[in-house]
C-alpha positions as CSV (number, residue, x, y, z in Angstrom):
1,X,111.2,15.4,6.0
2,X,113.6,13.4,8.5
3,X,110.4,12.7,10.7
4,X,108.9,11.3,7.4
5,X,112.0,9.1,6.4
6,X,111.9,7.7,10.3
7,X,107.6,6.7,10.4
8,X,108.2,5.3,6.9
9,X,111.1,3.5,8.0
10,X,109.5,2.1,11.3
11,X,106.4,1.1,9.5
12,X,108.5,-0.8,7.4
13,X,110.1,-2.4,9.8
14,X,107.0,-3.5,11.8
15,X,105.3,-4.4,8.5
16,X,108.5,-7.1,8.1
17,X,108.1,-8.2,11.4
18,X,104.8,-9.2,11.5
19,X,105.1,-10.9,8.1
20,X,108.3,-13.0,9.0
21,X,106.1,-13.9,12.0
22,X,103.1,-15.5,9.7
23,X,102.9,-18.7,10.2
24,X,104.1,-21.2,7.3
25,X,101.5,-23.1,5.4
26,X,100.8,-27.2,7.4
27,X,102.4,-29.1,4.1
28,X,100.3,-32.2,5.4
29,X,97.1,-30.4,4.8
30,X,98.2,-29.9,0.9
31,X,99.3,-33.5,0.6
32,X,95.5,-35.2,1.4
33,X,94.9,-38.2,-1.0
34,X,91.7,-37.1,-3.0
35,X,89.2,-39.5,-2.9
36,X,88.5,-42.1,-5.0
37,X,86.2,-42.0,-8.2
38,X,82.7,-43.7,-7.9
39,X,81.7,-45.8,-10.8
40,X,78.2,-45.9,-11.9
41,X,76.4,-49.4,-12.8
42,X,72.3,-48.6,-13.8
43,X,69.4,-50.9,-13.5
44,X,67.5,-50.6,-16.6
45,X,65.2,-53.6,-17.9
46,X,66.2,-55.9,-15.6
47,X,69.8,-55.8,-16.3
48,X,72.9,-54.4,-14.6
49,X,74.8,-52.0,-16.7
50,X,77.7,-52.7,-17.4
51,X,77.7,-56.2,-16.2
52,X,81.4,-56.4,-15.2
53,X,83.1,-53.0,-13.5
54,X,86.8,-52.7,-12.8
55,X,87.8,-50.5,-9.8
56,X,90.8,-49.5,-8.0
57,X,90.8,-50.6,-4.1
58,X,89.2,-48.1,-1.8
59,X,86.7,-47.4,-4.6
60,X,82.9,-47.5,-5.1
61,X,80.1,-48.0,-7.1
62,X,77.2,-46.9,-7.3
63,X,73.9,-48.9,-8.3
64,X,71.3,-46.4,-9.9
65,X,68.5,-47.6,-10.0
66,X,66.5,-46.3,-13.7
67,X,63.5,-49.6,-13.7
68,X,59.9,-49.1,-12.8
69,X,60.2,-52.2,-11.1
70,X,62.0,-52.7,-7.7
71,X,65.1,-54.7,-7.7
72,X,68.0,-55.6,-4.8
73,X,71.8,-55.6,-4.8
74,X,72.4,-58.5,-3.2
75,X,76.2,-59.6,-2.8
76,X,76.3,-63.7,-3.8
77,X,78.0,-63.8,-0.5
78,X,75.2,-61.8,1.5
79,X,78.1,-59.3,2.8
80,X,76.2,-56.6,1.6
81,X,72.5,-56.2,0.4
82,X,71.2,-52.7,-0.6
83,X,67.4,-53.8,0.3
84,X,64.6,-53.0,-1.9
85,X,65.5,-49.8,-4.5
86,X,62.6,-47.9,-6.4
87,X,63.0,-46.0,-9.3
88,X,65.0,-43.2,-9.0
89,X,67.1,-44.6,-5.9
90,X,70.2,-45.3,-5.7
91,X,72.8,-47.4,-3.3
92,X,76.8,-47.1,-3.0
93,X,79.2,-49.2,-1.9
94,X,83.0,-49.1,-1.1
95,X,84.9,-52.4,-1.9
96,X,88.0,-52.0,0.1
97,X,90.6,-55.0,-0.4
98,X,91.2,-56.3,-4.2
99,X,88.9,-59.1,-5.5
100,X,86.2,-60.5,-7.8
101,X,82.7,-59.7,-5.8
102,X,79.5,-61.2,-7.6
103,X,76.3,-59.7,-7.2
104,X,72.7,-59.9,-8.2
105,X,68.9,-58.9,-7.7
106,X,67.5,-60.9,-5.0
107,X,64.1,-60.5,-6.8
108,X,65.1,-61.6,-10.2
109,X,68.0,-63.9,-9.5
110,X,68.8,-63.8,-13.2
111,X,70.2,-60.4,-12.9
112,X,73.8,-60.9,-12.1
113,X,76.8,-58.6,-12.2
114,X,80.2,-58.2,-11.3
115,X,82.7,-56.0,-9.6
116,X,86.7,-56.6,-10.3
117,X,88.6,-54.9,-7.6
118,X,92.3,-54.4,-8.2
């Protein structure tokens, strides 16, 4: 029964050892910024919708593209140009610093939208 008492007691022991050896969890790996959201704007019948989006800085949007005919997005200030998009494609862009960024279809210059960064 003493020879029982003492394994238990030693197993114990070891078992303690090895946990106050684990290491502790990296607190910078918890505190990663999650990324932020996407908003979508659709091409549909030769319009962008919505018109106007509002977006935090360091977000994106996303231009789907829902016509059967092709159309651009085509920043007014040619910083950015998403080249010819199909039916079914889609482009995505990140706007970084705050700012009013125009856009439109280089096709159908009528087509015109906006993106309000804040």
């Amino acid at each position: 029964m003493r020879t029982l008492l003492m394994t238990l007691a030693a197993a114990l022991a070891l078992g303690g050892a090895a946990l106050a050896q684990s290491p502790a969890p990296d607190p910078s790996a918890a505190a990663k910024p999650s990324p932020s959201p996407t908003t979508v704007v659709h091409i549909k019948n030769f319009a962008f919708a919505p018109e106007t989006v509002t977006i935090a800085a360091g977000g994106s949007v996303k231009f789907v593209e829902d016509d059967d005919t092709p159309h651009t997005v085509t920043a007014t200030d040619n910083s950015y140009d998403s080249g010819n998009l199909d039916k079914g494609q889609s482009f995505t862009h990140a706007y970084e610093k705050p700012g009013t960024y125009a856009y439109l279809c280089a096709y159908h210059p009528y087509m015109k939208g906006t993106i309000v960064v804040k």
